[in-house]
ZADRENNU-15945 format. One record per residue: residue number from 1; residue in three letters; y, x, z of N, C-alpha, C, O in turn. Coordinates in steps of 0.05 Angstrom, whole numbers, plus 5000, padded with zeros to 4 digits. Layout:
<rs>
(r NUM "ALA" (Y X Z) (Y X Z) (Y X Z) (Y X Z))
...
</rs>
This chain:
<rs>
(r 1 "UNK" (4976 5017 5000) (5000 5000 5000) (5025 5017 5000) (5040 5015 4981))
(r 2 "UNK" (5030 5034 5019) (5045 5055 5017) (5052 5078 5012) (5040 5094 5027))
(r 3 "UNK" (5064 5087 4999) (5057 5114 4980) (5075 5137 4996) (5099 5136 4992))
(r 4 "UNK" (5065 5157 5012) (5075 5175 5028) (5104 5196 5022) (5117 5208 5040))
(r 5 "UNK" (5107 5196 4992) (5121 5216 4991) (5142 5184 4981) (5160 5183 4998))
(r 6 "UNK" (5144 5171 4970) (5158 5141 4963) (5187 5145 4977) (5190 5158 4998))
(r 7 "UNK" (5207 5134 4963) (5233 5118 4968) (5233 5095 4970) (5238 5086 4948))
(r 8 "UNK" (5230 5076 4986) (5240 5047 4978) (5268 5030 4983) (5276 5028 5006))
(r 9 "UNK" (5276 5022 4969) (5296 4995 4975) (5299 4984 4991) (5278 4972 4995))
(r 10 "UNK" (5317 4978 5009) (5313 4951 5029) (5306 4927 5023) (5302 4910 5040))
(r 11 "UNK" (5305 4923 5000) (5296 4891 4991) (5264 4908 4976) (5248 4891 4968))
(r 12 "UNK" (5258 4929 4973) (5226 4927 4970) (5211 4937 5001) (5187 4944 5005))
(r 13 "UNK" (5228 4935 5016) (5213 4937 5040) (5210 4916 5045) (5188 4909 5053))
(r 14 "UNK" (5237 4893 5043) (5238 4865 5047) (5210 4858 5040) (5191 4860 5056))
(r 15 "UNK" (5209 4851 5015) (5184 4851 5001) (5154 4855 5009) (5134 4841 5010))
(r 16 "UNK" (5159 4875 5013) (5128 4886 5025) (5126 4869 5051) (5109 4852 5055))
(r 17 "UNK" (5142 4876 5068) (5138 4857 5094) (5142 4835 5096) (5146 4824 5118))
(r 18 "UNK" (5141 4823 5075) (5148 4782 5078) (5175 4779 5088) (5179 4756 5094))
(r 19 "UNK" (5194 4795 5093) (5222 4787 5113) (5245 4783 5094) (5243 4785 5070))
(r 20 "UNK" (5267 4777 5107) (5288 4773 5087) (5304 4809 5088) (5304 4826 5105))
(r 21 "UNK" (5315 4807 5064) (5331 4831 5061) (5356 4842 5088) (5357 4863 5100))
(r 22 "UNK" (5371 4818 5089) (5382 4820 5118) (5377 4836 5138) (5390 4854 5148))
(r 23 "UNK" (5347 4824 5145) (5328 4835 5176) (5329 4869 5173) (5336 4886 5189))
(r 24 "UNK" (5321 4869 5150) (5317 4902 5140) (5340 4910 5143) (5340 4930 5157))
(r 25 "UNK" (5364 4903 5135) (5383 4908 5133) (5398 4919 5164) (5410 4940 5167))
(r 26 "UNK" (5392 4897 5185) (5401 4899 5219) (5384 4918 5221) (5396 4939 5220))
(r 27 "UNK" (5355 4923 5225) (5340 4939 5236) (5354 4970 5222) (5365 4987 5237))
(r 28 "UNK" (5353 4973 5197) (5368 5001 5188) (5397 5004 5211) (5403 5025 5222))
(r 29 "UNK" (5407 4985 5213) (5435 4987 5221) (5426 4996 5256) (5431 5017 5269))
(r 30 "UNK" (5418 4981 5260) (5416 4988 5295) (5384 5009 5305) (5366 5005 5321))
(r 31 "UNK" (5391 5029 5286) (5369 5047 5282) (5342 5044 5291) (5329 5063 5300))
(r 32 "UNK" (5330 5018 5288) (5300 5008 5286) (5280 5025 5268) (5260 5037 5273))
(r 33 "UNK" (5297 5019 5246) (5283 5030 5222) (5298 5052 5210) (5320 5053 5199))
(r 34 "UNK" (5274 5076 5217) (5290 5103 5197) (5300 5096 5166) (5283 5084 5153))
(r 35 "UNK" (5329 5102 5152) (5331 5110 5130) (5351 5124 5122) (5371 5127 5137))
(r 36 "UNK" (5350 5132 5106) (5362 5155 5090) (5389 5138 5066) (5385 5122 5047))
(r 37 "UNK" (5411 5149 5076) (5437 5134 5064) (5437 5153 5037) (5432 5177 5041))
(r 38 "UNK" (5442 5146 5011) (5442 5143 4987) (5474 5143 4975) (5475 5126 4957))
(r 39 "UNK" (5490 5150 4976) (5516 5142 4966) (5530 5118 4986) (5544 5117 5006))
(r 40 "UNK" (5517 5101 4971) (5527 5071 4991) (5500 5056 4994) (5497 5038 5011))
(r 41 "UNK" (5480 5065 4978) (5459 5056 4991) (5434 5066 5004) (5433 5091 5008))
(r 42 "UNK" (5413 5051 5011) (5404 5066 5038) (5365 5060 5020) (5358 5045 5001))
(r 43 "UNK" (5351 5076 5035) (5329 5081 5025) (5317 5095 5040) (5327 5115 5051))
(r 44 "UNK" (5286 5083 5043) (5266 5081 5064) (5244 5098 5057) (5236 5094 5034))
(r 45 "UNK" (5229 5120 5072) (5210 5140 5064) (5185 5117 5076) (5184 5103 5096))
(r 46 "UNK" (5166 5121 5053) (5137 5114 5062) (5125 5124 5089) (5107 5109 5097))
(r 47 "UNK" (5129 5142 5103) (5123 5156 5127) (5142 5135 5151) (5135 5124 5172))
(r 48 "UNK" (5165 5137 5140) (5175 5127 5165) (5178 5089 5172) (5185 5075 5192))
(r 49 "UNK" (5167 5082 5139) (5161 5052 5151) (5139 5053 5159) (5133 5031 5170))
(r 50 "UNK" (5116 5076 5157) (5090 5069 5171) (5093 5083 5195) (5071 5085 5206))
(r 51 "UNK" (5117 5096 5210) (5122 5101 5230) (5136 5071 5250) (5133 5067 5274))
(r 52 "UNK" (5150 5057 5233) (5168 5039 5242) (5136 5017 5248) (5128 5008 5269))
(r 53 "UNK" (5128 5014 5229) (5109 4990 5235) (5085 4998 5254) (5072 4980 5266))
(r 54 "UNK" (5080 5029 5258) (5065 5031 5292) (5075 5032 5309) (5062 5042 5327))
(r 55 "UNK" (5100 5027 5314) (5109 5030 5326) (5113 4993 5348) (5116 4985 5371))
(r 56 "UNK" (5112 4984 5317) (5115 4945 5328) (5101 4932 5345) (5079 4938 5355))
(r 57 "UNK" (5116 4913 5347) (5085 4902 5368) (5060 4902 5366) (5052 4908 5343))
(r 58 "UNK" (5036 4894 5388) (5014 4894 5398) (5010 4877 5416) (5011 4886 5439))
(r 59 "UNK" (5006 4858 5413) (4995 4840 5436) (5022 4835 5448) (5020 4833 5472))
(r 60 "UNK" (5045 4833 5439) (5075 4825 5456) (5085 4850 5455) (5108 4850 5446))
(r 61 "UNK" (5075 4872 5461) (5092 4898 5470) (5087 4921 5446) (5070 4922 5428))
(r 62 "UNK" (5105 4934 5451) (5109 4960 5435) (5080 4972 5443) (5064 4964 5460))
(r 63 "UNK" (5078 4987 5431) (5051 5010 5440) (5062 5024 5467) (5046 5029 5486))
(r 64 "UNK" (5086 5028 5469) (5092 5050 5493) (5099 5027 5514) (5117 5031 5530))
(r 65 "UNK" (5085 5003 5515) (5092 4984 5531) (5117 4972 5549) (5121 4964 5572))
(r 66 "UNK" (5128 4976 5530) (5161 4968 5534) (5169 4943 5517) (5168 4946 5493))
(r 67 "UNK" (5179 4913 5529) (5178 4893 5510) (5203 4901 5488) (5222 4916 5494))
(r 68 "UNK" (5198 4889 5458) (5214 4891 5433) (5241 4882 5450) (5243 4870 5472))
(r 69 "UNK" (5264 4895 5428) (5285 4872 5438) (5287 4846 5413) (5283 4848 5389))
(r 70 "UNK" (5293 4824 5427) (5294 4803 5402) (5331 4802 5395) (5350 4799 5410))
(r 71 "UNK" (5330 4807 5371) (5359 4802 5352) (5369 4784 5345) (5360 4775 5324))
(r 72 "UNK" (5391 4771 5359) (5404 4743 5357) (5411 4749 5315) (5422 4766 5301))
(r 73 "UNK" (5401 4733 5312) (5405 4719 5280) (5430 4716 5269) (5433 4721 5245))
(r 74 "UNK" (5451 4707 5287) (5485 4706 5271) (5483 4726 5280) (5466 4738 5267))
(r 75 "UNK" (5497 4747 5309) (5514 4768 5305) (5495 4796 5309) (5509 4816 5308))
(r 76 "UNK" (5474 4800 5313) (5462 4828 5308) (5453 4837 5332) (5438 4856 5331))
(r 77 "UNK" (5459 4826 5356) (5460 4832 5377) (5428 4840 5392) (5409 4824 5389))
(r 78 "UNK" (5425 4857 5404) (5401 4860 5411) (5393 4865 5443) (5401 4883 5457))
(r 79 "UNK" (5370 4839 5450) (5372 4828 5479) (5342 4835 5490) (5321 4832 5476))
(r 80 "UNK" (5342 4845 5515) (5315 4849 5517) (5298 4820 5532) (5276 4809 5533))
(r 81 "UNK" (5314 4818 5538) (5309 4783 5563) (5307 4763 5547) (5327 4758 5533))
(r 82 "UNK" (5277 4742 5545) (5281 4720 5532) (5306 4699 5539) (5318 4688 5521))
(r 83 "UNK" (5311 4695 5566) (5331 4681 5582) (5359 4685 5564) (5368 4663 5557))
(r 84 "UNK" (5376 4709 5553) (5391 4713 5524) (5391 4690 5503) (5411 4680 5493))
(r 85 "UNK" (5365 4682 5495) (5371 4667 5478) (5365 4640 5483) (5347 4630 5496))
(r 86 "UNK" (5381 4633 5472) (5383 4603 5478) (5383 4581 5457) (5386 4558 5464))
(r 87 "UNK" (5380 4589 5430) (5376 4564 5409) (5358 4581 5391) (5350 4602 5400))
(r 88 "UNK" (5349 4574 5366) (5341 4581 5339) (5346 4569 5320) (5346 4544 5320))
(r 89 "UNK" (5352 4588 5293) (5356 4567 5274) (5335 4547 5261) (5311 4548 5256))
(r 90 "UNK" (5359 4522 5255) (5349 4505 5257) (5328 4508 5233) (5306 4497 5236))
(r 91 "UNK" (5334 4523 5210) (5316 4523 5186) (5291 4539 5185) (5269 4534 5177))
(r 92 "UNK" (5303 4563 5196) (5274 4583 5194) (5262 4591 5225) (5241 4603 5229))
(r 93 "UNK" (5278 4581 5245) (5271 4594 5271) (5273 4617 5286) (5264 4620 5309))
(r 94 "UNK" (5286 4636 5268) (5300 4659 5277) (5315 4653 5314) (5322 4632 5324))
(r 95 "UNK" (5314 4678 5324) (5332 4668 5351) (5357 4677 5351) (5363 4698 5340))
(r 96 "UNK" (5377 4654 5366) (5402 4661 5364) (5402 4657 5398) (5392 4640 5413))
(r 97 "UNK" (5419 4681 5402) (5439 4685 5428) (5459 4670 5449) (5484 4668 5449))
(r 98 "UNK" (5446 4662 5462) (5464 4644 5490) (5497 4637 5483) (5510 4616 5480))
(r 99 "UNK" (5503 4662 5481) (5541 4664 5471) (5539 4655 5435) (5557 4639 5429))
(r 100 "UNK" (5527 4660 5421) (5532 4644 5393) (5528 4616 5398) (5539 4597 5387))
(r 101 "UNK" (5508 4616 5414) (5502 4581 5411) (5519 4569 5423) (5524 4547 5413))
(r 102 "UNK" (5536 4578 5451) (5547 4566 5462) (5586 4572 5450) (5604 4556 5447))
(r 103 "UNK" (5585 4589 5449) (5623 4593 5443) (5619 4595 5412) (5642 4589 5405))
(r 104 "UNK" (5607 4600 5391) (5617 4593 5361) (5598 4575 5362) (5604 4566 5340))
(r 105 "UNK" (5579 4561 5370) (5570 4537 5366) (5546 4541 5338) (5547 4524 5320))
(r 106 "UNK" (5531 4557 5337) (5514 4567 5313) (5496 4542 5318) (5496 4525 5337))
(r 107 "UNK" (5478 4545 5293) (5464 4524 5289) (5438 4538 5269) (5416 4529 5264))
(r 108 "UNK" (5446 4554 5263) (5434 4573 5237) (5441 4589 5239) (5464 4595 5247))
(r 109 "UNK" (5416 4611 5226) (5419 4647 5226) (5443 4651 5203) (5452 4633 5190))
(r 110 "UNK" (5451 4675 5201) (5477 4681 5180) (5466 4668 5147) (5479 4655 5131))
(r 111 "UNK" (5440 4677 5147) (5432 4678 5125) (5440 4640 5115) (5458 4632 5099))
(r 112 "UNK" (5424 4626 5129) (5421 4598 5125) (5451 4586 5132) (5455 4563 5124))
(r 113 "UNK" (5468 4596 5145) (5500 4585 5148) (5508 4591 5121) (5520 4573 5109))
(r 114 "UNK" (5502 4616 5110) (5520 4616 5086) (5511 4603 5068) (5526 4593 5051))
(r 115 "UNK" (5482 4601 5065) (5474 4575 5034) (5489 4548 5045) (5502 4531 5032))
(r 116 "UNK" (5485 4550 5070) (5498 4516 5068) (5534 4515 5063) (5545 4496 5052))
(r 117 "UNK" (5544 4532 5071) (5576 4537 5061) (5577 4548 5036) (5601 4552 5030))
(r 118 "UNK" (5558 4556 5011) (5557 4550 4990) (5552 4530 4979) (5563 4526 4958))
(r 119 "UNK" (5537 4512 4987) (5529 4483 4976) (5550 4464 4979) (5556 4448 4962))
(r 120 "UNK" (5566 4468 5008) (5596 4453 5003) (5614 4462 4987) (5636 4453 4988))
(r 121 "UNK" (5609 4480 4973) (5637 4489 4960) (5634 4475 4936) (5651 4476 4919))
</rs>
């Protein structure tokens, strides 16, 4: 599946992992996932997404048994306490964060707010 010496895309990592481009997108950003910046874009070694994915869970926990943190869906934020979140979106189930749900009033992850503020326009 993965080819060791490889570059990939954030949307062919998307890909490979069933996720949306976004997710890939936060995890690069809040150094989850190793990659390698490109000009303006960013690109993923075969080694280090099969470092990133032993790294993932197991039965709830990391391997080094420390729980994941879960990433509120609008703003990026990363919580280790289920008690943090407090809604999900309504479309895909993503979790959103105590303070989005409650002071901007979210209802949906970024992704699914913006198709629907495209569809009203």
């Amino acid at each position: 599946m993965l080819e060791a010496g490889k570059f990939y895309s954030l949307e062919e990592v998307a890909e490979l992992l069933g996720v949306t481009y976004q997710l890939i997108y936060k995890l690069v950003r809040t150094g989850e996932l190793a990659a390698l910046r490109v000009g303006k874009m960013y690109r993923v070694t075969g080694e280090d997404l099969q470092i990133y994915l032993a790294n993932s869970r197991v039965n709830g926990k990391a391997q080094g048994g420390l729980p994941q943190p879960i990433i509120c869906s609008v703003c990026g934020r990363s919580y280790v306490s289920q008690l943090s979140i407090s809604g999900e979106c309504e479309v895909c189930g993503l979790p959103i964060c105590r303070s989005c749900v409650e002071l901007k009033k979210a209802r949906r992850c970024e992704v699914h707010e913006l198709e629907a503020e495209k569809g009203k326009a």
